[in-house]
N, C-alpha and C positions, 0 to 999 in steps of 0.2 A: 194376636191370639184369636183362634176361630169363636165362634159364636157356640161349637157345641163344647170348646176347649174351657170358656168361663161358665158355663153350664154345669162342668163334672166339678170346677175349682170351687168354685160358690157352694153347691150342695156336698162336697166332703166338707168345706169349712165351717157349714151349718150342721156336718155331722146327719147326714139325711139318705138314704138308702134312694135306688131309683124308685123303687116300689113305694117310698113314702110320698116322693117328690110327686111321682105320677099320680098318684093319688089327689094330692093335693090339689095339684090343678083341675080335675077333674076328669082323667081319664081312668077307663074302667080297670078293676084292681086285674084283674087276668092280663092284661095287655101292659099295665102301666110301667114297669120296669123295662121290657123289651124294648117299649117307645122311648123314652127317656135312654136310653142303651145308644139307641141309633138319632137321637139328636146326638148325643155327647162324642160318640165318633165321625160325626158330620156325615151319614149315611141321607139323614133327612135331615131337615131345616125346617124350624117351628114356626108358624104363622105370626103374626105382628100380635095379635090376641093372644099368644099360649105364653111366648115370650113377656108378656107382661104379668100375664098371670103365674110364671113360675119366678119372677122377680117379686114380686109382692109375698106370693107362696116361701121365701129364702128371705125377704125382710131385705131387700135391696132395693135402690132408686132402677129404676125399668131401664135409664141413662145408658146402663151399664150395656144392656140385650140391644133397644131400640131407642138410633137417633131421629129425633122429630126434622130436626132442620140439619141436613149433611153440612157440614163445615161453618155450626157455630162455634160460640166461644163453649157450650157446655159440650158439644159434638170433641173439639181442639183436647181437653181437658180428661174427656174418657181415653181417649186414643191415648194417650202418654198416662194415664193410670195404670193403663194396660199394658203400656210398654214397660212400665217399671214393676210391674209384676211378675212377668215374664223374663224380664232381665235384670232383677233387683241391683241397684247400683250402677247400669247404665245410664241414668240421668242424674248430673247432678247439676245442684240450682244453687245463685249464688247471691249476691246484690250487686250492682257496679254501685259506682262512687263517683258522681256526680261532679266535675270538673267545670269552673267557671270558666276559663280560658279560653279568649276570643282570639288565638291564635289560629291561625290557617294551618292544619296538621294536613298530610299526605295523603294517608291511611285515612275513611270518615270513622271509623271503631275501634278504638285499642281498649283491651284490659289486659290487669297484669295479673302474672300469677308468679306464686314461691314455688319453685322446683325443685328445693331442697327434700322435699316427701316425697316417698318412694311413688304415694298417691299418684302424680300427675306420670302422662305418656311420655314417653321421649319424643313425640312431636308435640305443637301446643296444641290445645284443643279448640275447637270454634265455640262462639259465645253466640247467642242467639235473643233478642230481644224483639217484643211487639207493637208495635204499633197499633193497639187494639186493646183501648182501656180494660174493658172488661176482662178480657182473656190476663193481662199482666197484672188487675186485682189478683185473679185466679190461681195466677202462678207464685205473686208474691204469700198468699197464705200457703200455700202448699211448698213454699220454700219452709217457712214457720213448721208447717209440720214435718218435714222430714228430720232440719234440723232439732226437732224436739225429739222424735226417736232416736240419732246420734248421740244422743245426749241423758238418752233414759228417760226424759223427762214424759214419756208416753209410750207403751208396750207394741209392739208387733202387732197385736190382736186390734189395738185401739187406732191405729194406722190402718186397718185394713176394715174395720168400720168407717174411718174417715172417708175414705174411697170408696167405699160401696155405696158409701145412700149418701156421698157427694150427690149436688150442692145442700142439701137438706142440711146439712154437718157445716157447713160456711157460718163464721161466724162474723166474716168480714175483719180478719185481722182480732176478733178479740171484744170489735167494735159493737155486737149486739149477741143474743142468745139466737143459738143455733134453733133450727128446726127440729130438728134432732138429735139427740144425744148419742154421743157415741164412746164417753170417756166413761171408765170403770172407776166407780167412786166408793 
């Protein structure tokens, strides 16, 4: 998703006009709307500055506009929020299951799945794991939240706060109080 594409996303889900948005960041009320217009159709492209400033302005972690370090673990973790936004239900996350067996397998990665649900493809799908503590914290609590919207047990709305002012919303599995709140209580 382009950079002016989570620009228009973000400020309709904040319910926010371009003229308000423009505003907000500081650009003059006459102009403000127009400019915001031609970020959000990728016409122009907002400086590292404006982009923070209309994250903040939308009450979202800046993560989401501006990565600091290309290809970390918080960099790995937008790019797949973003994918699953865009294609809600092309990712799905799972747990493997741990297997003691000092056997010499073939294959170095098997998992199994049930294809009895219309769910899975008629080919099997690839499974994908990290080598990269942090990033597979990462991914395991955002397995936790997906499966807690499957489940009702957290709204659509409260999922898309999760993701926006991620990591701020990390609670480490549960393991301490979030930075941020993002559950409707």
């Amino acid at each position: 998703m382009t950079i002016g594409k989570k620009i228009k996303f973000v400020r309709k889900l904040r319910k926010m006009t371009q003229q308000e948005l423009g505003v907000a960041v500081g650009l003059e009320e006459k102009g403000a709307a127009n400019r915001i217009a031609q970020y959000e159709c990728d016409y122009r492209f907002p400086q590292k500055d404006m982009l923070i400033d209309m994250a903040k302005a939308m009450d979202i972690n800046p993560l989401n506009f501006v990565s600091e370090v290309p290809g970390s673990a918080e960099d790995i973790m937008q790019t797949f929020f973003w994918l699953d936004e865009d294609n809600r239900g092309a990712i799905n996350l799972f747990s493997l299951i741990r297997s003691n067996k000092k056997e010499k397998v073939t294959t170095k990665a098997v998992a199994q799945y049930d294809d009895n649900d219309d769910y899975w493809p008629d080919e099997p799908p690839v499974g994908m794991w990290f080598k990269y503590g942090l990033v597979d914290e990462f991914m395991r609590e955002w397995m936790i939240r997906k499966q807690e919207l499957a489940k009702k047990g957290i709204t659509e709305n409260e999922y898309l706060e999760w993701k926006l002012n991620w990591p701020d919303t990390c609670d480490d599995c549960g393991k301490f109080e979030a930075k941020k709140g993002w559950r409707n209580e």
